[in-house]
N, C-alpha and C positions, 0 to 999 in steps of 0.2 A: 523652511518654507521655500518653495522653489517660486523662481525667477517669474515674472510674465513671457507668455512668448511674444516674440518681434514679429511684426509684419511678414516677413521675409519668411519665419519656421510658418507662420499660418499659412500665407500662401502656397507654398512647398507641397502640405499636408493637401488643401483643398485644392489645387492642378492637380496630382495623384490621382485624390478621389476620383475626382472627373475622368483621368485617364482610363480608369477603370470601369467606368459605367456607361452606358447607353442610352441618350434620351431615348425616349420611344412619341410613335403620333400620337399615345394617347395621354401623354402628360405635354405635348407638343398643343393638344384640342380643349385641356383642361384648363392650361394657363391661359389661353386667347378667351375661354368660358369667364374665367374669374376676372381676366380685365374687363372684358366687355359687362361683365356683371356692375362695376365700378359706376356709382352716377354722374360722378365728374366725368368718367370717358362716354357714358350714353349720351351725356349732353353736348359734350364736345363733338362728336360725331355727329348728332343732328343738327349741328350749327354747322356743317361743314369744313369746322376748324383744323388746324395743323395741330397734328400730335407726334412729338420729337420720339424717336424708335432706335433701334438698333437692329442690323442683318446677325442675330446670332454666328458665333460659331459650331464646329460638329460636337464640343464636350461643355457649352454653353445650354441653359435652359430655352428650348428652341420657339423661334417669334417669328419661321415663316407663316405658319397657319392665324398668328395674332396680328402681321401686317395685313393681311389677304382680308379679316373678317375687320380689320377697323377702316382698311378703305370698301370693302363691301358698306359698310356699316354708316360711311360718308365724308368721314376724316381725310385731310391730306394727310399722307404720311411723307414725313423726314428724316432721315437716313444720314449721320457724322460721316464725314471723311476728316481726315488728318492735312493739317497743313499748320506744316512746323510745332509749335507745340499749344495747338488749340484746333478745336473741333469746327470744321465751318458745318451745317446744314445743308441738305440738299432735298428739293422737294422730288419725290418719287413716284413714280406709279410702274404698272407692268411690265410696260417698253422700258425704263430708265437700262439703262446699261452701266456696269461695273467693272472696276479693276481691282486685282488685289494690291496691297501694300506692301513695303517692307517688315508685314508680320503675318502675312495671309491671311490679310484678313480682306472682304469684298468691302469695295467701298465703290458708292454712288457717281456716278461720271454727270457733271453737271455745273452749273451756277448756282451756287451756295445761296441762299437770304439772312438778312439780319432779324426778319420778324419775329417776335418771339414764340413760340406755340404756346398753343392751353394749358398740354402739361406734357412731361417728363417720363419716359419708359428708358430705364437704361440697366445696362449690366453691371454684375456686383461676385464679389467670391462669395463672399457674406453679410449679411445684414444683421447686427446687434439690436437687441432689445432697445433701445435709446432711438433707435435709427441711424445707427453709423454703419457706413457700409465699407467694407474692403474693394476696393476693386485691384486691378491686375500691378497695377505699379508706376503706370505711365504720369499720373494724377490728371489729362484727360478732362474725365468728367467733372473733378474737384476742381479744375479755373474754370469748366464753363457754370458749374453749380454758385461758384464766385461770386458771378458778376449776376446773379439774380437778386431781384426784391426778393423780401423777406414777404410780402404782401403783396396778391395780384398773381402772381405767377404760376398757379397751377400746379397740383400736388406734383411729386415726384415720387415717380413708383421704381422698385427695384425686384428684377427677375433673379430668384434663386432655388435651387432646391432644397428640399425642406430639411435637408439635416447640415444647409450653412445657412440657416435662420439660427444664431448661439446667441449665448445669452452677454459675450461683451467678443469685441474685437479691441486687436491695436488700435490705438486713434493717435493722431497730431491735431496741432492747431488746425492745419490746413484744411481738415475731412470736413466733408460737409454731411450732413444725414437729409435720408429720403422720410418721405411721409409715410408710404404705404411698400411693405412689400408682400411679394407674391409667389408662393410655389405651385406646382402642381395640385397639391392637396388643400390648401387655403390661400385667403386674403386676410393681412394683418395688416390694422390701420396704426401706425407708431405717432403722429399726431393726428389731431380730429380735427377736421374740416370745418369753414367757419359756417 
């Protein structure tokens, strides 16, 4: 019987992938379609509420066109920057101004808030049938995913394409799992909405 692979072989395998393919705008107008399709983000957006984001990268599932239509749409959007080893928020709009990181990646120039938003859009290598999701390695998202209730807080969706939707990932204690994820081609709900 061969071994399980370690976090580290998955990841390896799914950077590659990515390395090798192209998002395009029209799986970039698909995914912004399928979130905005979500009635948690419809209503979040007609409440005016903060909905937490991410600035993709170029071999990430791409969320300019899904920032652009959830603040058209009425949402604030919030945008992670890095400080130290936790994600602050920073509210955004058109004008916000960016700098990159020590991993190039754009982050929001701004005053962070502590409020919490409605719900959760965030990046992922893969998302497991359970809802567990890999992300990059930093674990990032798994202390801010931490300190949420369990209740009240707002699904949490993960952007992926649709061939790292698998059926298990590495997991530790520490993982936390998203509610909903999301590729180009569909929306799968991993828990049900109360």
């Amino acid at each position: 019987m061969d071994a399980p692979a370690s976090k580290a072989d998955v990841r390896r395998s799914l950077r590659q992938q990515r390395r090798e393919r192209q998002a395009t705008e029209d799986e970039a107008r698909r995914i912004a379609e399928h979130v905005l399709d979500l009635e948690e983000v419809r209503s979040a957006c007609n409440e005016g509420a903060a909905i937490a984001c991410y600035a993709a990268r170029p071999d990430e599932p791409p969320t300019h066109e899904l920032i652009n239509s959830l603040r058209s749409a009425g949402a604030t959007v919030r945008l992670p920057r890095v400080e130290g080893d936790n994600l602050a928020w920073v509210e955004t709009n058109t004008d916000t101004a960016f700098a990159s990181n020590v991993w190039n990646i754009d982050e929001p120039i701004g005053d962070p808030t502590d409020e919490p938003p409605a719900l959760w859009i965030i990046p992922a290598l893969a998302v497991d049938a359970d809802g567990f999701r890999l992300g990059q390695g930093g674990g990032y998202y798994d202390r801010t995913l931490a300190d949420l209730p369990d209740d009240g807080r707002g699904p949490i969706i993960a952007l992926v394409f649709e061939h790292e939707a698998l059926p298990a990932v590495p997991r530790e204690d520490h993982d936390r799992r998203v509610d909903v994820v999301v590729t180009p081609e569909r929306v799968r709900w991993l828990s049900m909405p109360d």
